[in-house]
Structure formats: structure tokens, C-alpha cells
N, C-alpha and C positions, 0 to 999 in steps of 0.2 A: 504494500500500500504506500503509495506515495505522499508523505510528507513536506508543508510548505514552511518556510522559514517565517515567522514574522516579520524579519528585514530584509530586503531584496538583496543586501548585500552579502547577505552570511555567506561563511562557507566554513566547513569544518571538516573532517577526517571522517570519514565513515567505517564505524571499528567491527561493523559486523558484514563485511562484505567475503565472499567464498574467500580468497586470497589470503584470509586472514587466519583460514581453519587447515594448515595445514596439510591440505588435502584431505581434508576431511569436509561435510556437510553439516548444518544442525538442523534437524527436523525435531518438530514439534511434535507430541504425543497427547492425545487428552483422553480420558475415562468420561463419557459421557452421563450424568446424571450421579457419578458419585461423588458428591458434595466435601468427601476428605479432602481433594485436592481443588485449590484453590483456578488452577492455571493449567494448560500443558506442562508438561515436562519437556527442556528442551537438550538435546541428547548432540553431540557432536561425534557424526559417525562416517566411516568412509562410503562411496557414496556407490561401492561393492556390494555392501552388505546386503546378504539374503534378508528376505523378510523374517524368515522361521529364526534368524539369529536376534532379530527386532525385539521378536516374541519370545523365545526362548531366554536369551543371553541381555539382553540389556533392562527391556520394561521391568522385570521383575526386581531390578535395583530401586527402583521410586513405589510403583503401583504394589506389588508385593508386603505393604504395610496394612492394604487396608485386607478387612477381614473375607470379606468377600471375594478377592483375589483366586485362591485356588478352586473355586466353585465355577469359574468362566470354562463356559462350553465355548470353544477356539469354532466349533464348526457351525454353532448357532449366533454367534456375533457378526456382527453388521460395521464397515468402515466407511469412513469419509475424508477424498482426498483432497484438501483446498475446496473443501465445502460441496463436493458433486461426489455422489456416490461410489463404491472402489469396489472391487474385488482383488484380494490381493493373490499372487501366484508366490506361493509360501517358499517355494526355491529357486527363486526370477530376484536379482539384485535390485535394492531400492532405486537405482537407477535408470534402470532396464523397463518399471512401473511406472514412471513420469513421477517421481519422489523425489524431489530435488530441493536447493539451497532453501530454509525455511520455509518448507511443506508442514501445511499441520493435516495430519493427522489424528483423527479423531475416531472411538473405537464405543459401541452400542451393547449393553450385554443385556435383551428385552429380557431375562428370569430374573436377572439381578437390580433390584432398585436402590442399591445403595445401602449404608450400614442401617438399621433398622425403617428401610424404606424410607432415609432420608433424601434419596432421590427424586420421589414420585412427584 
């Protein structure tokens, strides 16, 4: 999303630009309707990585807190990539999916509403 300066003259260093992640990407991650987490999670990752390693090896360092967490049916959850619907190819690199330099990704688990249905 494009940001305007309130002075026509600014100019300033843009500290989140790809160039700056080492060959790496940050994509955004969010838990839909579970209210523990404030925000996405945002993850600095190469921009290789399989999905199943997304899900496997990374999410479960943030989202892994809430209780709800190991009850996620992977084949009954629903994604969202840059807000238009995804289906992910769980051994296709995030890159290879159109996942790219701060992509949010956002992830739906319809059984789960959140810790005592503070979702709903």
C-alpha cells in the first residue's frame, strides 16, 4: 500500500525493502478469528521455502501458544493470499505460489473459534 508523505519534500531510506532481507522475504501470517494474536506474524523467510515447511517448521514458533493450535485440521482450513482466496500446493515453494515480498497470508480454521469461542 502506498504511503504519502505529508511534505512533498521528504525523502527517507526505506528499511523494509526485499534488498534488505538478505535474500530472504517477510511474509505475513495471521490466524483468523483467534483473538490471542493481536496482528500477523511477520516471518523472514527464503523465498524457496515449501509451504508444508511454513506449516510444519516455522508457524508453530508464534501460533503454537494458543490452545487451540494442535486441534487444526490442515485439510479443513481455508487461506487467503493478499486478501483473494489461495489454495496452497503444500510442496510448491512460496514463491513458485505468487507469495512474495510482504504477502499476508491469512489462514481460517471454521471448527475452531478461538480460545473459549472468543472468536465468534
Amino acid at each position: 500500500m502506498p504511503v504519502q508523505a505529508i511534505t512533498p519534500d521528504y525523502t527517507g531510506d526505506i528499511k523494509d525493502r526485499l534488498e534488505n532481507f538478505h535474500g530472504n522475504q517477510v511474509v505475513y501470517v495471521g490466524w483468523d478469528h483467534h483473538l490471542m494474536f493481536c496482528a500477523a506474524f511477520a516471518y523472514p523467510l527464503p523465498p524457496e521455502t515449501p509451504f508444508r515447511a511454513l506449516i510444519e517448521n516455522v508457524m508453530p514458533e508464534g501460533f503454537s501458544l494458543h490452545p487451540e493450535w494442535d486441534q487444526i485440521d490442515w485439510s479443513n482450513t481455508t487461506w487467503l493470499l493478499d486478501g483473494e482466496p489461495f489454495e496452497p500446493q503444500l510442496d510448491v515453494s512460496l514463491k513458485d505460489q505468487g507469495i512474495g515480498h510482504k504477502s499476508l497470508l491469512r489462514f481460517q480454521t471454521p471448527d475452531l473459534k478461538g480460545y473459549k469461542s472468543a472468536g465468534v
